[in-house]
C-alpha positions, 0 to 999 in steps of 0.5 A: 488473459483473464482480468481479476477484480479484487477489493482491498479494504485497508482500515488503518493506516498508520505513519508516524510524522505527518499530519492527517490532511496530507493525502497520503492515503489517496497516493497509497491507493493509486501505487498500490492499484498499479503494483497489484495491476503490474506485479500481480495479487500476492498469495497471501490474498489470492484466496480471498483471504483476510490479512489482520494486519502487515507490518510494511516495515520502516523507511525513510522519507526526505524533508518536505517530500510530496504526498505523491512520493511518501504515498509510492513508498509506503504502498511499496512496503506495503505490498512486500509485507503482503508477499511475506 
């Protein structure tokens, strides 16, 4: 099997309702890493290719969830707004 390496540069994450010290992006980071790893890298970046923005959609996060489990959410949303 041959291993794909790929960069993926996120420049703006946007969430609604949290403040900025809440390291979400890391949790984001490492769901992400593993979906790409476990599920595959969507067409829409399988060339290369840039993606200007994804729209990950809205959901719903329970009062006083960890960082860890907000973070596995939105790169979930994320990662279906890839696959289109």
């Amino acid at each position: 099997m041959m291993t794909k390496n790929i960069e993926l540069h996120i420049e703006e994450l946007v969430l609604h309702g949290f403040a900025h010290g809440d390291r979400i992006g890391e949790a984001v980071e490492q769901e992400l890493s593993r979906l790409l790893a476990d599920r595959g890298v969507p067409q829409s970046l399988e060339r290369g290719g840039e993606v200007a923005r994804v729209d990950g959609g809205a959901f719903e996060v329970a009062a006083g969830s960890r960082a860890e489990v907000v973070g596995a959410q939105v790169a979930k949303a994320v990662y279906g707004g890839l696959r289109g």
